[in-house]
C-alpha positions as CSV (number, residue, x, y, z in Angstrom):
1,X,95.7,96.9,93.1
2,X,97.3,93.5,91.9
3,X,96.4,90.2,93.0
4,X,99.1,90.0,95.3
5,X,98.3,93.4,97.1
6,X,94.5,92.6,96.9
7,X,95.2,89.2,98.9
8,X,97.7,91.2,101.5
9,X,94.8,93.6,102.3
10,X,92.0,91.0,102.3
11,X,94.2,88.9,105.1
12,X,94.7,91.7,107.2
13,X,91.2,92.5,107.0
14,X,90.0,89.1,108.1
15,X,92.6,89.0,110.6
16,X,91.7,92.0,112.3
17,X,88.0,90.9,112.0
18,X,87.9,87.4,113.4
19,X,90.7,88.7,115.9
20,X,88.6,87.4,118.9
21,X,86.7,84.6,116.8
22,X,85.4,81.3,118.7
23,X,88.6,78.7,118.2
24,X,87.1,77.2,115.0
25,X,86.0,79.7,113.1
26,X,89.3,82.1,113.5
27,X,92.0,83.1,111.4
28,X,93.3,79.9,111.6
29,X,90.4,78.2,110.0
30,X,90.1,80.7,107.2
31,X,94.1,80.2,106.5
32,X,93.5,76.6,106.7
33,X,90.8,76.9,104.2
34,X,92.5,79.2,101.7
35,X,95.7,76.6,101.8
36,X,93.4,73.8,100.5
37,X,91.3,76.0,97.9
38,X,94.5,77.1,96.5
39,X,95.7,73.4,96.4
40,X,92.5,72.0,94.9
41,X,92.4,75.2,91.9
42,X,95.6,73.8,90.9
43,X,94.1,70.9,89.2
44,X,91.1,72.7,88.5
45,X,90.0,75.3,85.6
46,X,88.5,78.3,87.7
47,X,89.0,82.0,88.5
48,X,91.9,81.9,91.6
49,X,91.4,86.0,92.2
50,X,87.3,85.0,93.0
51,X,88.5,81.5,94.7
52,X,90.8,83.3,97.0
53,X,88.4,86.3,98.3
54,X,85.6,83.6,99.2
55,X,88.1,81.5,101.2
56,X,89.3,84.4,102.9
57,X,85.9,86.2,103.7
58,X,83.5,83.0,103.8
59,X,83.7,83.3,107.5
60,X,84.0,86.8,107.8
61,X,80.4,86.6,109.6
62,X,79.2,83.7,110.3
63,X,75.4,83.4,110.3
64,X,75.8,81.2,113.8
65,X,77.3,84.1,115.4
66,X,74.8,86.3,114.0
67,X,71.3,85.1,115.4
68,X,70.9,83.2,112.2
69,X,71.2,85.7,109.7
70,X,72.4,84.0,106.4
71,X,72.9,87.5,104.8
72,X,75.4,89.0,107.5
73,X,78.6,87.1,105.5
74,X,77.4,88.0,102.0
75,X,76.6,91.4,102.7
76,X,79.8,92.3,105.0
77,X,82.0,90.8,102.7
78,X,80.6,92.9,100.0
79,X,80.9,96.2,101.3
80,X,84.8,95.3,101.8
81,X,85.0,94.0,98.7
82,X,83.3,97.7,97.4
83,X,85.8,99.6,99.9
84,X,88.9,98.1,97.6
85,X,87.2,98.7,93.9
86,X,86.9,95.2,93.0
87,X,85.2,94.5,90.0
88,X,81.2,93.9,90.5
89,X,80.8,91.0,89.1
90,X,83.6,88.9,90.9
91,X,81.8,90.6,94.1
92,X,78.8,89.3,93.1
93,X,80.5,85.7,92.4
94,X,82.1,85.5,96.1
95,X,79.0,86.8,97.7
96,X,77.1,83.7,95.7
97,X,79.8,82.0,96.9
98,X,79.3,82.5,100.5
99,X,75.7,82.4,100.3
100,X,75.8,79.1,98.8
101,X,78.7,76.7,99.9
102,X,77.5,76.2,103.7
103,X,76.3,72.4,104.8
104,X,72.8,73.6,105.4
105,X,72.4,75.2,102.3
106,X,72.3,71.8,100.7
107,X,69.0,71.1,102.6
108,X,67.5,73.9,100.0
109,X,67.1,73.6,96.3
110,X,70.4,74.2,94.4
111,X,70.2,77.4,92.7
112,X,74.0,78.3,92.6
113,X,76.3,76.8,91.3
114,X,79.8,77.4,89.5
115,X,83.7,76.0,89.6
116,X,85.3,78.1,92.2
117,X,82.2,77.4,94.3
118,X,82.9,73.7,94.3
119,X,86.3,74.3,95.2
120,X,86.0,76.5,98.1
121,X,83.1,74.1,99.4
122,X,85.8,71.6,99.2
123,X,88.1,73.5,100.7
124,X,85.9,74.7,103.8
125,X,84.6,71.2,104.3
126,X,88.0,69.3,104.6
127,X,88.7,71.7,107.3
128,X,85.7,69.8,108.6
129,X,87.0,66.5,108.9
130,X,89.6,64.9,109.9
131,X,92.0,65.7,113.3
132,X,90.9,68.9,112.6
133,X,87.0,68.7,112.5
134,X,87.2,66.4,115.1
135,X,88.9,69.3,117.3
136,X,86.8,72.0,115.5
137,X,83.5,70.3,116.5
138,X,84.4,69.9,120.2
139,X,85.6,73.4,119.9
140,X,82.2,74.8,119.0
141,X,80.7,72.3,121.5
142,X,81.9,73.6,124.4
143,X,81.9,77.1,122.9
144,X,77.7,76.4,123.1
145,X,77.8,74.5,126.5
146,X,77.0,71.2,124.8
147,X,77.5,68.0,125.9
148,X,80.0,65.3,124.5
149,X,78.1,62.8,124.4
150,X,74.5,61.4,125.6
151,X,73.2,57.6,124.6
152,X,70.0,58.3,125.3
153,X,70.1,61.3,122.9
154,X,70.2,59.5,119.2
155,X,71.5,61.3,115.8
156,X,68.5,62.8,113.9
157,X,69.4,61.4,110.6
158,X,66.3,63.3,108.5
159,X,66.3,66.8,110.5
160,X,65.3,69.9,108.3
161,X,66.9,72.7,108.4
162,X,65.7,74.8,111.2
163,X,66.3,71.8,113.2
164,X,69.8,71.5,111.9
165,X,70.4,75.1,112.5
166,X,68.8,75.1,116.0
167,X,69.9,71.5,117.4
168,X,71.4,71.5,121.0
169,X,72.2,68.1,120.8
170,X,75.3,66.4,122.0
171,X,78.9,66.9,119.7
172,X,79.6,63.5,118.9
173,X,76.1,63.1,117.1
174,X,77.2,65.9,115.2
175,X,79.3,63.1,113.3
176,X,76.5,61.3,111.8
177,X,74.8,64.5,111.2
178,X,77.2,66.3,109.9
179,X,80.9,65.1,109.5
180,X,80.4,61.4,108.3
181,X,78.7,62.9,104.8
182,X,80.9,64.9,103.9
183,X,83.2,62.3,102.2
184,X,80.5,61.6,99.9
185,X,79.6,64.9,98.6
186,X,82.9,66.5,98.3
187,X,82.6,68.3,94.2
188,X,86.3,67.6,92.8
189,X,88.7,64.9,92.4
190,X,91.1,66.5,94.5
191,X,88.9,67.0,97.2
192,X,87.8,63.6,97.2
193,X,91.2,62.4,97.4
194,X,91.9,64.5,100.8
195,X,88.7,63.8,102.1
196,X,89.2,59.9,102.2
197,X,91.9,59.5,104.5
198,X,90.6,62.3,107.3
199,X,87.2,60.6,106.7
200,X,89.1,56.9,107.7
201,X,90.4,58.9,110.7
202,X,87.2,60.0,111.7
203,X,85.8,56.6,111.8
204,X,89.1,55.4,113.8
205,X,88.5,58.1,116.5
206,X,84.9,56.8,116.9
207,X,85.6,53.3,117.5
208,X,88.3,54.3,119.9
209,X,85.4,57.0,121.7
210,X,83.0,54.2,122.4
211,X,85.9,51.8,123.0
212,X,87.0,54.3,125.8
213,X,82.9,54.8,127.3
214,X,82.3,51.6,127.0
């Protein structure tokens, strides 16, 4: 197959997969995601075949849905990968890819690294902040019978992570432990550039939040 027809099958795939996905990790996310990876490659020197596949399957099984298992994604999105003959070693890239590019893997010693993942990581964590991540994290939230908020309940600034994997706490200290970082370790200019502005509209909605409880 060409790209084009390798793309076409990969979206139906994931559509057909994530066709009863929890409202921020759905089809919509991953189109969202592959939008902005395509958008950063453009002023970036990277593979776009390998850049597409990972945006498109990054989520295809999501370790939080999965009792924690950080191999599900990897390994599901491998045997569809093997199912259309793609070439070993770009399976082997996007699989790295997937392994790699998630939040809490940065609480672990870097051992991947390469181009295309900095651009999907860029990609996947704009669709973190912003309107967008703000509805995404209330999404999940409620999706996990969370509450919005609890003052008594402070942000753990210096959790490991287990903690961050297993935290119960409420969604709007998921800002400080989570969402309000990301500005700062987006990989490409590009991304960088996007992630300012949804980053100042972050820190607008907060102000307004407390405004509004207080």
């Amino acid at each position: 197959m060409d790209h084009a027809a390798v793309i076409n099958k990969t979206t139906q795939f994931v559509q057909d997969t994530l066709r009863n996905a929890e409202g921020g990790h759905d089809w919509w996310h991953i189109y969202r995601v592959w939008t902005n990876a395509k958008l950063i490659a453009q002023t970036e020197q990277a593979d776009l075949l390998t850049i597409e596949l990972a945006a498109l399957l990054h989520d295809i099984a999501d370790s939080k849905f999965h009792n924690g298992d950080e191999e599900i994604g990897p390994k599901t999105a491998g045997n569809y990968l093997q199912s259309i003959d793609i070439d070993p070693d770009i399976i082997a890239h996007v699989q790295n890819i997937i392994r790699y590019m998630s939040f809490k893997s940065g609480f672990d010693k870097p051992v991947f690294h390469s181009p295309e993942l900095a651009i999907v990581q860029d990609a996947d964590r704009l669709d973190a902040i912003g309107a967008i991540g703000i509805a995404r994290a209330f999404s999940y939230g409620g999706f996990k019978g969370r509450e919005i908020y609890n003052p008594e309940i402070k942000p753990d600034l210096n959790m490991s992570k287990e903690a961050y994997k297993n935290t119960t706490a409420p969604t709007i200290n998921h800002f400080y432990e989570k969402l309000l970082l990301l500005k700062d370790k987006m990989n490409t200019e590009t991304g960088k550039k996007l992630a300012q502005q949804r980053h100042t509209f972050m820190e607008d909605y907060l102000k307004q939040f407390y405004f509004e409880c207080n």
